[in-house]
Z-matrix of the N, CA and C atoms (Angstrom, degrees):
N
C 1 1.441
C 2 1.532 1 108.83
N 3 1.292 2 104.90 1 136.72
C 4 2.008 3 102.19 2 -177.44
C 5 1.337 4 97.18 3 -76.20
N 6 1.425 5 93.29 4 141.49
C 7 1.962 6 124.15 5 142.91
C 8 2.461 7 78.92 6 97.72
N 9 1.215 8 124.01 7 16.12
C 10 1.016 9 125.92 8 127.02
C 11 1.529 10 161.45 9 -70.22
N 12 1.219 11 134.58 10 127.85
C 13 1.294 12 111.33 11 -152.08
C 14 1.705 13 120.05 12 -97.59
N 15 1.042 14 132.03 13 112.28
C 16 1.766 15 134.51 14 -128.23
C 17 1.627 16 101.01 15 -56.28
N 18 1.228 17 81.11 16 -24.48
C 19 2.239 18 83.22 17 -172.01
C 20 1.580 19 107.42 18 -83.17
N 21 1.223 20 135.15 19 -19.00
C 22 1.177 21 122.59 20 -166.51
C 23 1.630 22 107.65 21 -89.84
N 24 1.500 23 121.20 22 150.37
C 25 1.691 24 105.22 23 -169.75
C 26 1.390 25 99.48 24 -94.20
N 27 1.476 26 86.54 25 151.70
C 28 1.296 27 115.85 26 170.39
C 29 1.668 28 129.93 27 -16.83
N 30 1.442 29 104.35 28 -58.01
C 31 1.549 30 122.95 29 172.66
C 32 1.361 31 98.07 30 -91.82
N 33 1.681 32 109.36 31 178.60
C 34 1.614 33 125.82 32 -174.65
C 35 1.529 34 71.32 33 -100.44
N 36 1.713 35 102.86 34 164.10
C 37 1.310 36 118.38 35 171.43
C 38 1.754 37 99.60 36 -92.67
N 39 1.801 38 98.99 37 140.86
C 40 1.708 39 98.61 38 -175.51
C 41 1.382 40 101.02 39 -66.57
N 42 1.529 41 108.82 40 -173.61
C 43 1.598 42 123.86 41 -165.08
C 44 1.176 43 99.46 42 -75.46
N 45 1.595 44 130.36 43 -42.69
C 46 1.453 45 127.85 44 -173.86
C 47 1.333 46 112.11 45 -47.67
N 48 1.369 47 119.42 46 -20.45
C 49 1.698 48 122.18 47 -138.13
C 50 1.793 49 82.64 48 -124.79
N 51 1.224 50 134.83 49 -49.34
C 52 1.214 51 121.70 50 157.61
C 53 1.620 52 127.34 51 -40.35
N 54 1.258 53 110.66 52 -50.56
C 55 1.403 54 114.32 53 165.54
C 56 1.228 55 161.76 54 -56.95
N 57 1.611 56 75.00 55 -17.17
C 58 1.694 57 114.83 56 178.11
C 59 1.454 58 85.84 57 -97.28
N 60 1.030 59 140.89 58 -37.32
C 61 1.705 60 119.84 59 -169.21
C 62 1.314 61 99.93 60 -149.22
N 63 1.854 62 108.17 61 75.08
C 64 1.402 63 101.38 62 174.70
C 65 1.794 64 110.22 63 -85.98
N 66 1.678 65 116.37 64 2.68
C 67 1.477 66 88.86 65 155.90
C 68 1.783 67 130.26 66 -71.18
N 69 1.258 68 101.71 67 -39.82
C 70 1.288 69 102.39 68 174.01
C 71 1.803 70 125.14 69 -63.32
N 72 1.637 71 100.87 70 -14.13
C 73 1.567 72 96.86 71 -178.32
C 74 2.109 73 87.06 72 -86.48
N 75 1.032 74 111.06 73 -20.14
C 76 1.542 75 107.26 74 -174.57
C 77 1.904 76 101.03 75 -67.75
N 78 1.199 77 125.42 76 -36.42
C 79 0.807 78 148.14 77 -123.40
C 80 1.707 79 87.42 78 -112.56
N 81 0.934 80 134.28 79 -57.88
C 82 1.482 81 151.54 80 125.42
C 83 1.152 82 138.67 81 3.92
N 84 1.358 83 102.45 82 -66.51
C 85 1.776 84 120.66 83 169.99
C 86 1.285 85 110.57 84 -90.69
N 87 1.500 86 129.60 85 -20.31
C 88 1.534 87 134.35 86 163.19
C 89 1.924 88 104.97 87 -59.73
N 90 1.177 89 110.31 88 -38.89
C 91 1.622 90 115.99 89 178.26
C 92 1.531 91 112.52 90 -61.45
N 93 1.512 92 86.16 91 -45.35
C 94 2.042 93 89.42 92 -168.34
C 95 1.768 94 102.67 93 -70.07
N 96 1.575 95 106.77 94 -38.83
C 97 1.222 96 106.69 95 178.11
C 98 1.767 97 130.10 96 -55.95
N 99 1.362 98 92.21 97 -31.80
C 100 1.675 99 110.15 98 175.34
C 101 1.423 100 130.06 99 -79.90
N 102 1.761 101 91.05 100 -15.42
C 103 1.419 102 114.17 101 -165.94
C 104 1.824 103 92.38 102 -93.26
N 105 1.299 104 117.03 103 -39.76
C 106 1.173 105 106.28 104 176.78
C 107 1.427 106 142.79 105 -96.28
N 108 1.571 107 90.37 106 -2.44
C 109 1.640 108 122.28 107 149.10
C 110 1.886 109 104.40 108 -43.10
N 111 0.980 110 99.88 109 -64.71
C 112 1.477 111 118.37 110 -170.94
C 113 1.418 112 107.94 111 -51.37
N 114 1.204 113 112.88 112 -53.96
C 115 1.766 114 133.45 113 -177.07
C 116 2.128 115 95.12 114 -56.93
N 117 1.129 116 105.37 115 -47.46
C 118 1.075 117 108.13 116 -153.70
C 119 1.836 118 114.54 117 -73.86
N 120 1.459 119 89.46 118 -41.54
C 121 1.686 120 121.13 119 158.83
C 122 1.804 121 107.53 120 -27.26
N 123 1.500 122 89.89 121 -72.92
C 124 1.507 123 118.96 122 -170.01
C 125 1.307 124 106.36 123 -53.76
N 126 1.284 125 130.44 124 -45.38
C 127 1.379 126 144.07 125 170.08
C 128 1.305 127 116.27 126 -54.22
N 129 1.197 128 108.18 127 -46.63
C 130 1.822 129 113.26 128 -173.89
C 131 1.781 130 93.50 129 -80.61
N 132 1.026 131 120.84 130 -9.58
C 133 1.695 132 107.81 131 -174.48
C 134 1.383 133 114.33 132 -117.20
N 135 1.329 134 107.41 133 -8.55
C 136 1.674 135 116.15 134 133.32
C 137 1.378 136 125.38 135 -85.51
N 138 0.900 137 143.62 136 -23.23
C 139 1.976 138 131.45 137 149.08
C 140 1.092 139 98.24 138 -63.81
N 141 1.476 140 152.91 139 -31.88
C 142 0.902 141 133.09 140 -145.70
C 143 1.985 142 90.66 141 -85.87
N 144 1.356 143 107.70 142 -45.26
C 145 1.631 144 142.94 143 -164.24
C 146 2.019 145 90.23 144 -59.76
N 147 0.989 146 101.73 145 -32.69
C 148 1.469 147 95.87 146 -162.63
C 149 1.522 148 101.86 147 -110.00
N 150 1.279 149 128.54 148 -14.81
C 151 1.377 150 130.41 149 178.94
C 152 1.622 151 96.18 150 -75.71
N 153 1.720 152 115.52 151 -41.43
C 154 1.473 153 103.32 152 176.64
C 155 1.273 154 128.16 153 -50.75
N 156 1.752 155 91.90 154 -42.70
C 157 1.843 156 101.41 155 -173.00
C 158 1.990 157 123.42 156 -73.66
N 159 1.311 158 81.95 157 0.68
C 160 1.863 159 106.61 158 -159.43
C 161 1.724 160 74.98 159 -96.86
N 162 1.227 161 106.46 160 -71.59
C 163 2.171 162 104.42 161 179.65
C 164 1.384 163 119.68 162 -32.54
N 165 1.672 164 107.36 163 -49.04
C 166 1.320 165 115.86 164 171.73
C 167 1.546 166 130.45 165 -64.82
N 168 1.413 167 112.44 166 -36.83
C 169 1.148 168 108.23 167 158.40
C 170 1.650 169 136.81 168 -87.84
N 171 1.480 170 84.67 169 16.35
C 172 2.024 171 99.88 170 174.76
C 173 1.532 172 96.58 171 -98.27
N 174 1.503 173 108.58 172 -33.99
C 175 1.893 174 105.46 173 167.17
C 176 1.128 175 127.10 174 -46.02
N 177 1.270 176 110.25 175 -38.32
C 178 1.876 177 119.77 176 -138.02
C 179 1.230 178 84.78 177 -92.97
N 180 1.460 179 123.53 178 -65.13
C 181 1.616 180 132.53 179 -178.66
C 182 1.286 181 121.74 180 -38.11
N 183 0.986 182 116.12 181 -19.61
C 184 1.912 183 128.37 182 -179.42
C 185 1.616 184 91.19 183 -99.82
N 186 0.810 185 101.78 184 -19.40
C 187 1.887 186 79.40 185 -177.43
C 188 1.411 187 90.19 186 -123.07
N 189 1.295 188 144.38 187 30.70
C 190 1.395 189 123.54 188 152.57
C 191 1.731 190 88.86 189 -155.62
N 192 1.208 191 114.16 190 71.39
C 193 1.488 192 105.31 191 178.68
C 194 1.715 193 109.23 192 -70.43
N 195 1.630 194 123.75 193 145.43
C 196 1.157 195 116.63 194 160.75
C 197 1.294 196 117.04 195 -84.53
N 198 1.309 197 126.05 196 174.33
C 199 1.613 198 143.17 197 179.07
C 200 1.731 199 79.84 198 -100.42
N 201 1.456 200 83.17 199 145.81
C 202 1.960 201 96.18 200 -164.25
C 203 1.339 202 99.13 201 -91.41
N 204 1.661 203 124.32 202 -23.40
C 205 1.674 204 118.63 203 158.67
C 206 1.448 205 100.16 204 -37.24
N 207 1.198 206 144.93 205 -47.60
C 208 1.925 207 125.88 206 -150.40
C 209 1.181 208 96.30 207 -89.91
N 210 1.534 209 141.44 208 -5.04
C 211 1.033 210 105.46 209 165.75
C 212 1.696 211 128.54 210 -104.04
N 213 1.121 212 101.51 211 17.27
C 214 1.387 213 135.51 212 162.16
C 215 1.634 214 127.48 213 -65.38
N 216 1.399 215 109.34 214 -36.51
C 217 1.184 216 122.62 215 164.51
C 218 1.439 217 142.94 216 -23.89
């Protein structure tokens, strides 16, 4: 399934199986948490990436406006 990470299984592990190894479920949810730290990072520095280019092209248009006939063409 996309925007999943290939190693983690399929199902959540049941409670028995958490309990029995709540370092590794600690150990686990510290990954997903870091993992989506990362995701989230990446995201803000693409809005950030496209809010520039979105500014830049609110510049350009004021100083070279077209006549709305050409794009009619």
């Amino acid at each position: 399934m996309p925007g999943q990470d290939p190693e983690s299984p399929r199902h959540a592990a049941s409670p028995s199986e958490r309990a029995a190894n709540p370092e590794d479920e600690n150990s686990r949810l510290t990954d997903l948490v870091m993992n989506l730290e990362e995701k989230v990072s990446s995201l803000e520095t693409e809005i950030t990436v496209l809010n520039s280019e979105l500014e830049n092209v609110g510049r350009w248009s004021k100083k070279w406006p077209v006549p709305w006939r050409w794009w009619h063409c």
